[in-house]
C-alpha positions in Angstrom: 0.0 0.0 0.0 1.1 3.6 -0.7 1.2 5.2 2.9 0.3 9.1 2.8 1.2 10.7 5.8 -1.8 13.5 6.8 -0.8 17.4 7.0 0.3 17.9 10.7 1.6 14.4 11.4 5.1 15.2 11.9 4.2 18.1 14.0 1.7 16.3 16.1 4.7 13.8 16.8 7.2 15.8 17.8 5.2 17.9 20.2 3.6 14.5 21.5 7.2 13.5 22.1 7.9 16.6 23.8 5.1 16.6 26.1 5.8 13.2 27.2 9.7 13.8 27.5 10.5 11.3 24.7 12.9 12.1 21.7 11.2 12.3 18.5 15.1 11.6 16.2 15.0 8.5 13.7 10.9 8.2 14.4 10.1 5.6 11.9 7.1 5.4 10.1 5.3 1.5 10.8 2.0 2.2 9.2 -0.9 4.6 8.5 -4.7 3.6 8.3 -6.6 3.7 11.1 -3.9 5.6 12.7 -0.6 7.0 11.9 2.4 5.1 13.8 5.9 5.1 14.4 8.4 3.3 16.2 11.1 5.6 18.4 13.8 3.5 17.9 16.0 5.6 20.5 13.0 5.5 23.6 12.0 1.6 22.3 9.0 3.2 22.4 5.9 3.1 19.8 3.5 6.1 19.4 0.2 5.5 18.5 -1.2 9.0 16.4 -5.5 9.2 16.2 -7.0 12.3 14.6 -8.8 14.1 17.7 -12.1 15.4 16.0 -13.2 11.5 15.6 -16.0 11.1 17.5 -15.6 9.7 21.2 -11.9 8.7 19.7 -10.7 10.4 23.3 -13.0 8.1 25.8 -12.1 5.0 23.8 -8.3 5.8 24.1 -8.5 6.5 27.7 -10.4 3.2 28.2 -8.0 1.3 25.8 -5.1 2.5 28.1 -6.8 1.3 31.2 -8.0 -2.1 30.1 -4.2 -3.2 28.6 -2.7 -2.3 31.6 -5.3 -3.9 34.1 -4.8 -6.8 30.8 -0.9 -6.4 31.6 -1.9 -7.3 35.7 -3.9 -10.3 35.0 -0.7 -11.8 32.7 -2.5 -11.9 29.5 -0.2 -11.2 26.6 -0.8 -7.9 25.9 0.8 -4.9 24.2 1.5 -2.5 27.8 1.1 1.1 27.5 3.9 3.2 28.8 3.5 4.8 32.1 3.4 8.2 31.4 0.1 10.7 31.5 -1.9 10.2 28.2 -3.5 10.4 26.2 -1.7 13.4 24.9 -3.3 16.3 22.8 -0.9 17.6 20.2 -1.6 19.5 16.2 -5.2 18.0 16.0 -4.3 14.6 17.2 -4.1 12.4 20.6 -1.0 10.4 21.0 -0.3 7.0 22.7 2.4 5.6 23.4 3.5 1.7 23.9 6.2 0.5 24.6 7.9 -1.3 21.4 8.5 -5.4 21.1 11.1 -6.8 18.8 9.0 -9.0 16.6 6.8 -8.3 13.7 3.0 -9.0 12.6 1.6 -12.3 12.7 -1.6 -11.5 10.4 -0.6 -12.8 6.8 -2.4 -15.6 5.2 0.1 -17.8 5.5 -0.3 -17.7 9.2 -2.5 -20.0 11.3 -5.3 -18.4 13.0 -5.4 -21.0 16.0 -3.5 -19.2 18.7 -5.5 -16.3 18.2 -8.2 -18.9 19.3 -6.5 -19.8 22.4 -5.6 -15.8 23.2 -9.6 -15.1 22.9 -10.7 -18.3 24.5 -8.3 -17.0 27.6 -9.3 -13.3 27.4 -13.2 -14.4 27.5 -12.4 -16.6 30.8 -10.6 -13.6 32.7 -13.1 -12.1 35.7 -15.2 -8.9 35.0 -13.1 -5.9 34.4 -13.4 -3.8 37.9 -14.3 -0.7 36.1 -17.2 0.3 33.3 -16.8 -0.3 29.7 -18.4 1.3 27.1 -20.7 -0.8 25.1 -20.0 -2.7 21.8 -21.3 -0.2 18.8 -21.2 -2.2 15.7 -22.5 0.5 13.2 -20.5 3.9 14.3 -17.1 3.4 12.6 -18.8 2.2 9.7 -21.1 5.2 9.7 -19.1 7.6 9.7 -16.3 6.4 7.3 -19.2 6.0 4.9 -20.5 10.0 5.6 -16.8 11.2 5.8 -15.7 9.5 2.6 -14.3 11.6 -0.5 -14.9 9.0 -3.2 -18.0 7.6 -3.3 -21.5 8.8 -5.0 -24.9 9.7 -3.3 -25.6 6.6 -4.3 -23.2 4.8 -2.4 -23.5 6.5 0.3 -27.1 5.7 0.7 -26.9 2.2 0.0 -24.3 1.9 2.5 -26.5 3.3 4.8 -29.4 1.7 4.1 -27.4 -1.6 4.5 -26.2 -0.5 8.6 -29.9 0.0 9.1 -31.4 -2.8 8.0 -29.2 -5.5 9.4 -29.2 -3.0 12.8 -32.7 -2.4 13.1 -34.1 -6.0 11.4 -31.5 -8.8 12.6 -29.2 -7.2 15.2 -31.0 -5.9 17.4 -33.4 -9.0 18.0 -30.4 -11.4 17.8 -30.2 -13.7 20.8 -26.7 -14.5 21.3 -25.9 -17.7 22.5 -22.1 -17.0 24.6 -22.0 -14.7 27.7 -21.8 -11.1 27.8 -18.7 -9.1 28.8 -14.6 -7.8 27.9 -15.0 -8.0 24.2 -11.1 -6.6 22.0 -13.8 -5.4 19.6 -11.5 -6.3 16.4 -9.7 -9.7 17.2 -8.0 -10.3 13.4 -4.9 -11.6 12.7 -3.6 -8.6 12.5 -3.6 -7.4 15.4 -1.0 -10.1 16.5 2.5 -9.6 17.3 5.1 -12.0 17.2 7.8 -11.4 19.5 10.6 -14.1 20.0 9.1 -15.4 23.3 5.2 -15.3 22.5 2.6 -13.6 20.8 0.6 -10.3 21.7 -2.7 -8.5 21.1 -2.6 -5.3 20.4 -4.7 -2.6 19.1 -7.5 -1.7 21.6 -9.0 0.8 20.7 -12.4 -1.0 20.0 -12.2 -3.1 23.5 -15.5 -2.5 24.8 -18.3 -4.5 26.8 -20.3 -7.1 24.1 -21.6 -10.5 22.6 -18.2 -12.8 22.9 -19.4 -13.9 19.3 -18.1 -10.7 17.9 -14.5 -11.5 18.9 -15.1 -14.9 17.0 -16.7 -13.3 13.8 -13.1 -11.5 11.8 -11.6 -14.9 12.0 -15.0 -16.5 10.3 -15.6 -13.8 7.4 -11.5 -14.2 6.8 -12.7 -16.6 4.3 -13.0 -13.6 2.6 -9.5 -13.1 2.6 -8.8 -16.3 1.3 -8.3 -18.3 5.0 -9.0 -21.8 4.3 -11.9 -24.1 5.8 -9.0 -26.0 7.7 -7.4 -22.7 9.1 -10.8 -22.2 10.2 -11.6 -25.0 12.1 -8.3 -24.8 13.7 -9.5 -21.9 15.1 -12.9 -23.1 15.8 -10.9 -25.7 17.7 -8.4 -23.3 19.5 -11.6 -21.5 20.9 -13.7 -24.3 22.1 -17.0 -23.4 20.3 -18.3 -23.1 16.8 -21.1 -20.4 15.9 -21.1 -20.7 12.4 -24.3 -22.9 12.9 -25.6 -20.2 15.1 -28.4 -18.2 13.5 -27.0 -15.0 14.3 -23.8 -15.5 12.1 -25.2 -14.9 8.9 -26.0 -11.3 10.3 -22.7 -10.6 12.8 -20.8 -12.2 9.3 -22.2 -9.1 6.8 -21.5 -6.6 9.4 -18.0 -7.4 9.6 -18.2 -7.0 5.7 -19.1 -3.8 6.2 -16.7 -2.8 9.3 -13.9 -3.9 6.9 -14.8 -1.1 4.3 -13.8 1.7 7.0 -9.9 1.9 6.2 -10.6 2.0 2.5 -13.2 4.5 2.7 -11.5 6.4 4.9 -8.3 6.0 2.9 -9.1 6.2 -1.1 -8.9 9.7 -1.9 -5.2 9.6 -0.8 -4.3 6.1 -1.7 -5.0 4.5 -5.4 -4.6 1.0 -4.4 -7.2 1.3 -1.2 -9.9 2.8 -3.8 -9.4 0.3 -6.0 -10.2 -1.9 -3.6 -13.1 -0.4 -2.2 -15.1 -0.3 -5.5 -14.0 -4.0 -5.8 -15.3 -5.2 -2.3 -18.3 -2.5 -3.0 -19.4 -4.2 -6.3 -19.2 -7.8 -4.8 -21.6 -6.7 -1.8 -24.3 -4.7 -4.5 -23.9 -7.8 -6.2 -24.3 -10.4 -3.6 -21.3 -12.7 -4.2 -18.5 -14.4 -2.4 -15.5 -13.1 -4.4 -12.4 -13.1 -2.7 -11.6 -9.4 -1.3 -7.7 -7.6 -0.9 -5.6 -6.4 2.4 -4.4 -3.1 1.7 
């Protein structure tokens, strides 16, 4: 993927930096969708940059930080958040910051999927959080990529719309779930997995929120969009202890996980040829109701 670095970025990282009593020198760039992130190779230290007008993007930060580190206490193989006040407010963006782990991402297709079954299986058995968690919202990132997108039509838009509230309002919200209810990372994927030399992490939190366990099980399930096999899947299946594919509510948590996967491209076409290319290609398969294979950007 081409990575475009927003207006501000390098700004928003230096003063971060300087609030936080870090050195910004050598920042290397890791990755921009979602968020813009670098790695501090002099601090060993990664900073996590979120653009501050998104909607309740402070709150979830704030309780991302709190549940790794209560994550960190429990043992659970977490990506820990360094101990310093944040989040911090800097150029138009809030920064994070993490501490870095020597390793790389454990996402690609040629990867098994199982031990991120046996990391959800154990996160799902941990005791209640002791503090409040904000409540799973299926539909709001999806929402507002879709009304804050530069590249699609009226028409698009609309149908995309239409889409969240029928599955919302028809299946969604009379779906009776069939696991318990509780800490939830909100968008458990293979790539959000780290590989370090002694173990494997979860990172990205910034959807952790309280929810249907189901909806941690669901990216791994639709992955056959992304080409994961019907043996990687059962491996997971397997990892996990429990199968919901022959749940009724699938069908319906499975195409809104279609739709939560158009929210990078959306948000990232205007800038990025390869991510709108994409986006009309997953677009046209959903309009058109088929199973074709869809692209990582």
């Amino acid at each position: 993927m081409t990575v475009s670095i927003a207006a501000g970025v390098p700004a928003a990282l230096a003063e971060a930096c300087r609030q936080a009593g870090l050195s910004s020198t050598g920042a290397r760039l890791l990755r921009s969708v979602a968020n813009v992130v670098y790695h501090l190779p002099t601090e060993g230290v990664v900073v996590r940059l979120a653009e501050a007008t998104t909607p309740g993007k402070l709150d979830r930060l704030v309780t991302s930080l709190k549940v790794t580190r209560w994550l960190h206490e429990q043992g659970f193989p977490v990506i820990r958040p360094l101990d310093v006040r944040q989040p911090i407010a800097a150029e138009g963006c809030l920064a994070t910051f993490w501490y870095y782990e020597e390793g790389g991402p454990s996402g690609g297709a040629e990867h098994d999927p199982a031990p991120l079954g046996v990391l959800l299986r154990w996160l799902h058995a941990l005791p209640s959080v002791p503090f409040a968690l904000p409540t799973y919202d299926p539909f709001g990132g999806i929402r507002r990529a879709v009304h804050a997108s530069l590249v699609i039509g009226d028409d698009e838009r609309t149908w995309l719309l239409d889409r969240c509230a029928g599955l919302e309002e028809t299946y969604y919200e009379r779906l009776d779930f069939a696991l318990p209810y509780g800490l939830i990372h909100g968008d458990a994927h293979r790539g959000n997995l780290i590989r370090t030399p002694e173990r494997l992490l979860l990172c990205d939190w910034d959807s952790v929120s309280a929810g249907p366990r189901e909806i941690d099980l669901v990216p791994t399930l639709q992955g056959v969009r992304f080409g994961l096999s019907e043996e990687q899947r059962s491996g997971f299946v397997r990892a996990y202890g429990g199968d919901i594919r022959r749940w009724p509510g699938y069908p319906v948590l499975r195409d809104i996980r279609e739709l939560q996967t158009l929210t990078a491209v959306l948000r990232n076409a205007h800038r990025d040829p390869a991510a709108e290319e994409e986006l009309r290609h997953r677009l046209a398969s959903l309009r058109a109701g088929d199973d074709r294979t869809w692209h990582p950007v």
